[in-house]
N, C-alpha and C positions, 0 to 999 in steps of 0.2 A: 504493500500500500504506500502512494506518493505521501510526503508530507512535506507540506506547504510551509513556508516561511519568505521572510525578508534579508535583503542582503542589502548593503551598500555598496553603490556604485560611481564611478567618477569616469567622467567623459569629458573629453574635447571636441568642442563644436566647430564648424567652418567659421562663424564668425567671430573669432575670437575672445571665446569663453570658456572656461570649465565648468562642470553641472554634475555637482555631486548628489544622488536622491539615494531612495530605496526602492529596492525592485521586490515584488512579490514572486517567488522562485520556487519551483517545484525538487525535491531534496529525495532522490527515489530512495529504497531499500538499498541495503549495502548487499556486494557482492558477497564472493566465499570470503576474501580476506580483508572484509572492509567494515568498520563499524561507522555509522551515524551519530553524530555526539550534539547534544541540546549545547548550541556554546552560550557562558554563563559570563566569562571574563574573557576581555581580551587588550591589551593596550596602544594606546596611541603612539609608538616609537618613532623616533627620527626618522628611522630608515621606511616607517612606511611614509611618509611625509610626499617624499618622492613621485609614485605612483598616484596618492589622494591628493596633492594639489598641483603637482606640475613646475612648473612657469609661472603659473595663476600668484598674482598680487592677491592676498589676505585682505591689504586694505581697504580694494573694492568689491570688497565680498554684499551679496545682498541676498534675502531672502525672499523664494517665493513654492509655490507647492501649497500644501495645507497644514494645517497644526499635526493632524494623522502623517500626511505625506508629504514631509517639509523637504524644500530642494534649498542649496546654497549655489548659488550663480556666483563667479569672480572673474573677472577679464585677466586676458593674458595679453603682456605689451607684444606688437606687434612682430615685432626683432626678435621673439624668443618664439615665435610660432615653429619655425624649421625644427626648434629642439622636439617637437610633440607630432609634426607633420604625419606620422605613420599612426597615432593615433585616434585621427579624427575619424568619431563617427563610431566609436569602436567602447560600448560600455564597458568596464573594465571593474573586477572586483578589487577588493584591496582589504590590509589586512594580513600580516605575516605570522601572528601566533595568538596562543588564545588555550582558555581551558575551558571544560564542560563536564557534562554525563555522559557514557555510554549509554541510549536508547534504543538502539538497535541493531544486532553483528549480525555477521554472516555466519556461513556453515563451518566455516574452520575453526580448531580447535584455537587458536590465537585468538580468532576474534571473538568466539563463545565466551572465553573466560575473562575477558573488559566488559562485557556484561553488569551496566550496572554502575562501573567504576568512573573514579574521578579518572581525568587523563589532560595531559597539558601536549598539544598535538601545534605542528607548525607546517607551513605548506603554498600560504597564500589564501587569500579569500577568506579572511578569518572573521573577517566583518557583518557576522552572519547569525540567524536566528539557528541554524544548523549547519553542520560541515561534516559530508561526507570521506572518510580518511583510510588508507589501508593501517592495518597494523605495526607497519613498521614507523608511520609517520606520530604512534603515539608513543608519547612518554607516561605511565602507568605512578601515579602516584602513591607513597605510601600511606596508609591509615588513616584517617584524621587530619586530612589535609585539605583547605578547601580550595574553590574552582580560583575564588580571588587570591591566595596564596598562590598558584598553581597555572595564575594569568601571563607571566612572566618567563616562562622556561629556558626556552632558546636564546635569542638575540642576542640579551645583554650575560647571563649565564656562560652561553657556551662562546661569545664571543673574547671575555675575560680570560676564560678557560684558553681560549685559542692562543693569547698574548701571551702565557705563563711557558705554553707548548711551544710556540712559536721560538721564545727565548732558547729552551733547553736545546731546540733540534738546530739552533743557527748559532750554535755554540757561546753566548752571552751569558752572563749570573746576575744582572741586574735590569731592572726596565725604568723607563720614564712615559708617564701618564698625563696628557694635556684633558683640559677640561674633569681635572679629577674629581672632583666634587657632585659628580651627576649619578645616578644611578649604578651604572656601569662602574662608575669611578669607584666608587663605596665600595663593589663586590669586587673590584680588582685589588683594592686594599685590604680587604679580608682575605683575599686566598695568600697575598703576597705575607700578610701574618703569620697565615699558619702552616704555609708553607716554606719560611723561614728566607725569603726573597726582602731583597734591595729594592724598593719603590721611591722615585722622585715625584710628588704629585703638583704638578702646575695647576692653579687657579689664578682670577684674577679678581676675585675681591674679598677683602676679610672675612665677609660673611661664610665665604665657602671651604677659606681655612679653620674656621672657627667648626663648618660641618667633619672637616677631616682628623682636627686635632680629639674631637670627642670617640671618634672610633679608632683613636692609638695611632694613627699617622706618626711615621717615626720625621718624614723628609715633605717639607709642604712648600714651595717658593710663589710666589704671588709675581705676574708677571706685569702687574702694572708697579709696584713696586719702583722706587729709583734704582734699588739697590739689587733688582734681579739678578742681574749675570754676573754677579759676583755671591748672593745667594745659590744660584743655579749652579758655578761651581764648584762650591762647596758642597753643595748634598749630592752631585757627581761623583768628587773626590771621595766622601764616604762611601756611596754605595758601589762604585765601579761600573755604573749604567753605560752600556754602550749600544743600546739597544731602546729607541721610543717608538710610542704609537702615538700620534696626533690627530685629534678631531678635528681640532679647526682647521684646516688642509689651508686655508689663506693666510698675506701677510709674510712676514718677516719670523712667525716662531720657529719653524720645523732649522731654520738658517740659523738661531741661534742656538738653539740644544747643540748643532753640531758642529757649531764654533766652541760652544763651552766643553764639550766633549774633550777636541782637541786640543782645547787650553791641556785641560787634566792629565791626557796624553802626552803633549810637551814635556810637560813639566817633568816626566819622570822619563824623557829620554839624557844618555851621557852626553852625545854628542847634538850636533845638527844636520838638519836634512832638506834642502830645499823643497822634498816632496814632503815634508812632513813627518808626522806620527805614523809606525807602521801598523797601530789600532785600526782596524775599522770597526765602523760609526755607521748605525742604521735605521733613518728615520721615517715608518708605515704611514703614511696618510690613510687614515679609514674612515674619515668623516668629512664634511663641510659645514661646519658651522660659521666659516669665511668665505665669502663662495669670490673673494677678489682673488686675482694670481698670485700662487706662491711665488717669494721672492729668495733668490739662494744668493746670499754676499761670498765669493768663493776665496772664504780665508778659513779654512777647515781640512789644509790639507787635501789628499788624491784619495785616498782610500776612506773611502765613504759611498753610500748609498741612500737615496730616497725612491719610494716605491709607494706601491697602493699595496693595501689588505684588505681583504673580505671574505667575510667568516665562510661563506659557501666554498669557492676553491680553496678556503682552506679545509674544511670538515673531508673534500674530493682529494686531498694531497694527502691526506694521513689515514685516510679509510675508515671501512667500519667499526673494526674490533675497537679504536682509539675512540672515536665517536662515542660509540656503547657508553663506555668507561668514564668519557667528561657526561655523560649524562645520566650515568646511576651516581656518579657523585651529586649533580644538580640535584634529583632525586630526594637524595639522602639530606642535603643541607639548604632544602630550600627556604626552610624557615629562620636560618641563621644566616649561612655565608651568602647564599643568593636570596634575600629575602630583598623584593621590594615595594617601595612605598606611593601612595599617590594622593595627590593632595586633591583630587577631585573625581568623583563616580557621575558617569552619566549613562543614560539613556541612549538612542539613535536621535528622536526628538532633539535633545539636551545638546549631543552633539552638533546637528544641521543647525545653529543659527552663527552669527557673524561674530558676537560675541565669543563666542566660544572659540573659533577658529582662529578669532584673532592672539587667544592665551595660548592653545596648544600649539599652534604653528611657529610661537619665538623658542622654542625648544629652553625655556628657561631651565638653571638648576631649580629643582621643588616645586616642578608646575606641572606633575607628570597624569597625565588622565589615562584613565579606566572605563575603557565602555562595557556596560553591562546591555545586552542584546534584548537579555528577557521583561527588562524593567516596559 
């Protein structure tokens, strides 16, 4: 028997707009290896930001649809249409992770036995009153764990997870952390605790060091600070970080972690070298929260790297068995090392007005929403 629900949808239109509604969507019975899960939690992450608003300016967002079937309309400037061109005309779900109930499996014995169960499942199209999902796409949670506990699994969990891995398999013993005070930030500081790791965590406003000193931050530098890069190399020189991930991908930072880098490096060479330190220095962009050109001052020495990360070809570079593993740990510690917070629960409603769009889209630290489907 079909079952009926809604999903969230975002399209771009020919004339220069995005239209994000709800669709009324048919959710059949799951295959042999597929269960159907009521989703209950699911969150608004950066990375789906992408996908649900585009190009689209926030600040011409407007409302229209009905109070039941509310639509957000935003123009997109003209100049940035070619970035969306393959889109147009093309509804498109969105929505990258999310937890719920199993209410319905299939005939295999994996999906039989989610029967029931809470599961934190990731996939896309998470945006939904249901989401159909094979077994392998759930994460099966333990006992006593709820869907809003349970909303959070992937992204920012196994992405952290990835940065810890990423260090050990690229032969590094410490890492540096931009934007550390965010979600992500928090749970990279807690693994980096207890897994006995060197963390540099960059923020740029007191308030944010004030969130990282409370959960044991041993190394916190503030980048608007006067006194940054000479703060910066100093919690370098302690922990031996030769190794960051940066979200803000714009601007001048990723240029200077890897200048301060090779201050630290210098400094413990005997001799001189026109080419520098023979440390290398590795700095991931895996965010935009700068979306201007990264700018590289090239006084850092030759032996250095900047690159892109993301968690997908990485979970495809180190396979299953390792995947498993960062995710019976998420599992296990979701209510301590990966727990996270949101400072606002909504609805689909609650979501679709301007208002709203215009908080969750500044990707602020402490401004993180939770869409509840069923509300």
């Amino acid at each position: 028997m079909t079952t009926t629900g809604l999903q969230l949808r975002s399209e771009v239109k020919a004339n220069n707009t995005l239209e994000i509604s709800l669709v009324e969507t048919d959710f059949p019975d799951p295959g042999p290896d597929e269960v159907l899960v009521r989703m209950e939690a699911t969150p608004i992450n950066p990375s789906d930001l992408g996908l649900l608003l585009g190009p689209a300016d926030p600040a011409t967002a407007r409302q229209a649809g009905t109070a039941e079937r509310p639509v957000l309309v935003a123009d997109i400037p003209e100049a940035l249409m070619r970035l969306v061109a393959r889109r147009v005309g093309q509804s498109m779900p969105v929505g990258n992770e999310g937890s719920g109930v199993v209410v319905a499996a299939g005939s295999s014995a994996a999906a039989r036995a989610l029967m029931g169960k809470t599961v934190a499942i990731a996939g896309g199209a998470m945006y939904a009153q249901y989401r159909c999902v094979n077994v392998m796409q759930c994460l099966q949670l333990e006992e006593g764990t709820s869907p809003v506990e349970a909303a959070s699994c992937f992204v920012n969990p196994l992405t952290a997870l990835g940065m810890t891995e990423t260090m050990r398999r690229e032969g590094h013993t410490a890492l540096v952390h931009t934007a550390a005070a965010s979600n992500l930030g928090q749970m990279l500081n807690r693994i980096c605790l207890a897994d006995g790791i060197g963390l540099v965590n960059i923020v740029r406003k007191p308030e944010q060091e004030d969130i990282l000193r409370e959960l044991g931050a041993a190394h916190i530098v503030n980048s608007s600070a006067d006194s940054f890069m000479d703060d910066l190399v100093a919690a370098l020189e302690a922990t031996g970080a030769t190794l960051a991930f940066d979200a803000i991908g714009g601007g001048k930072l990723a240029s200077q972690i890897l200048t301060a880098m090779e201050q630290v490096a210098v400094s413990k060479m005997s001799g001189y070298s026109g080419y520098g330190s023979d440390v290398y220095k590795q700095v991931y962009i895996y965010g935009g929260l700068d979306r201007s050109p990264t700018v590289l001052t090239r006084n850092f020495g030759f032996n250095w790297g900047v690159g892109a990360w993301l968690l997908t070809p990485f979970m495809q570079k180190v396979g299953m068995e390792k995947v498993v593993e960062l995710r019976s740990r998420v599992a296990r510690e979701i209510k301590t090392t990966f727990a996270s917070h949101y400072n606002r629960e909504v609805s689909f409603a609650q979501m679709l007005t301007p208002e709203a769009l215009a908080e969750y889209s500044k990707q602020a630290t402490g401004e993180k929403f939770l869409l509840r489907p069923q509300l």
